[in-house]
C-alpha positions in Angstrom: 9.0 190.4 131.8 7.0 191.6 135.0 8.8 194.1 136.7 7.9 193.1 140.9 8.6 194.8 143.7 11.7 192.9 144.8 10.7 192.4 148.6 7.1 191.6 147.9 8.5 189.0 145.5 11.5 187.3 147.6 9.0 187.0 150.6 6.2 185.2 148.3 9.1 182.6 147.2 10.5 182.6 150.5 7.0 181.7 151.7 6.3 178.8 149.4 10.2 177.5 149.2 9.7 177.0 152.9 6.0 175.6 152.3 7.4 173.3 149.6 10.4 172.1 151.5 8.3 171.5 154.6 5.4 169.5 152.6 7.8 167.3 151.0 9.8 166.5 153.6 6.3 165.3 155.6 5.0 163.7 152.8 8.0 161.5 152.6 9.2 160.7 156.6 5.8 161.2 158.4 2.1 159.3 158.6 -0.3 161.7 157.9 -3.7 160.4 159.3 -7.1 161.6 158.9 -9.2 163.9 161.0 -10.1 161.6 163.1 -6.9 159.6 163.5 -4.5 162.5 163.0 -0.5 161.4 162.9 2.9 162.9 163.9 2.5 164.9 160.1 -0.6 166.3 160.3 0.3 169.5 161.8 3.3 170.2 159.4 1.6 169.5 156.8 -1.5 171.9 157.0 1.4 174.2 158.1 3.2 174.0 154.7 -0.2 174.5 152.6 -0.9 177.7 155.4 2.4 178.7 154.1 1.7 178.2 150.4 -1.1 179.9 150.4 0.2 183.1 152.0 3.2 182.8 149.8 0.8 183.2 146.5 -0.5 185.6 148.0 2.1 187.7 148.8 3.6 187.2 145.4 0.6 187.8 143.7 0.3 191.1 145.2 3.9 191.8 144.5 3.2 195.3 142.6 5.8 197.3 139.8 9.1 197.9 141.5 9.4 201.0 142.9 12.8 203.4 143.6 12.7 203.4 147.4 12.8 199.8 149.2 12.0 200.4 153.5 14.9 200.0 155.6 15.4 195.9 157.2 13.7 196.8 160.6 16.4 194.8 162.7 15.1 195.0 165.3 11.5 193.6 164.7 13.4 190.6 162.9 15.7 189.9 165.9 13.3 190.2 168.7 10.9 187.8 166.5 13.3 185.5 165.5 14.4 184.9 169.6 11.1 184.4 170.6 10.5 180.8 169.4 14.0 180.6 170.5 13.5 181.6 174.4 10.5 179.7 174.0 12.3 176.4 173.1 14.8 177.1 175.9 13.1 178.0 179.0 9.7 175.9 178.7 11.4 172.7 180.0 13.5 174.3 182.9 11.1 176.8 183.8 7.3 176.1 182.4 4.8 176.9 180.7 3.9 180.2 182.1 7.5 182.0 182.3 8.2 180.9 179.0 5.3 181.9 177.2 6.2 185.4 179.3 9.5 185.5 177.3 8.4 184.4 174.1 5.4 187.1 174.1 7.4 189.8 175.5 10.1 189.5 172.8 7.6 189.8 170.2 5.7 192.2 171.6 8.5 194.2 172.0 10.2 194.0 168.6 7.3 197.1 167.9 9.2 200.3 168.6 5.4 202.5 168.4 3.5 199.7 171.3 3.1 202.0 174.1 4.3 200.3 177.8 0.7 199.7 179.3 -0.9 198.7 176.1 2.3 196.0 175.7 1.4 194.8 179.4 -2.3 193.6 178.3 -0.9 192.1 175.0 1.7 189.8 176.7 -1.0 188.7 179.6 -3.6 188.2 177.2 -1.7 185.7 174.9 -0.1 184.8 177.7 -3.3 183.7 179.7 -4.9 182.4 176.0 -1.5 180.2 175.2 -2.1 178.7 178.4 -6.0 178.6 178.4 -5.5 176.9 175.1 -2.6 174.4 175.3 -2.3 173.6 179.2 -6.4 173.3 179.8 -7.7 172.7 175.7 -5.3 170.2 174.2 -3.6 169.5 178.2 -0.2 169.8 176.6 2.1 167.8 179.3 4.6 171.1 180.7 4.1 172.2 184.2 3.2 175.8 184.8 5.9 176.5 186.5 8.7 174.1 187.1 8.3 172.7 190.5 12.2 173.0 191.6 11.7 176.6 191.1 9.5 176.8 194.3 10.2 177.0 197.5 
């Protein structure tokens, strides 16, 4: 019996349970498409193989157990885990652009070692590449700012 590194192992399966879970559940309630003609599962879809492939990967680098596992960095896990969050909750009463300043800052933040000015350019430069990318590339259909906001 291989002997894994527990973490490295329980986030490879976490990985591809979610993958599997995910391409199923696509496969079975959602028109796929093609590339040309892509449908409503397209995007989950390549998600759950994205997954499935990092999660063999992760396992397969899952190395001999060793004594000493790293402490749960809480606070990296709860600051990433309430980005999509904010996200999902602000975009539609706010817009685009405060929301995406949430979302980013949360993450960005979960790093205790990011130094204040260097944190600054991260969340305006995924900020102003979310934006470049989804408002202006793919014209997603969320103001900028939610116009009942201004004066």
């Amino acid at each position: 019996m291989i002997d894994w590194k527990s973490q490295d192992a329980v986030s490879g399966l976490m990985f591809l349970a979610v993958a599997i879970y995910g391409g199923v559940s696509t496969l079975m309630g959602l028109d796929i498409g093609s590339l040309d003609q892509m449908g409503p599962g397209f995007f989950p879809l390549a998600l759950s193989v994205i997954l499935g492939v990092i999660g063999v990967f992760v396992l397969l680098g899952a190395r001999p157990d060793e004594d000493q596992l790293a402490p749960v960095n809480w606070r990296a896990i709860s600051l990433i885990g309430a980005a999509p969050v904010a996200f999902g909750l602000t975009v539609r009463s706010l817009g685009l652009l405060p929301a995406l300043l949430i979302s980013v800052a949360l993450a960005t933040l979960s790093s205790s070692r990011i130094r204040p000015i260097y944190a600054a350019f991260v969340i305006i430069g995924v900020t102003a590449f979310c934006i470049a990318v989804f408002k202006y590339g793919i014209r997603v259909p969320y103001d900028l700012i939610n116009r009942r906001l201004l004066p």
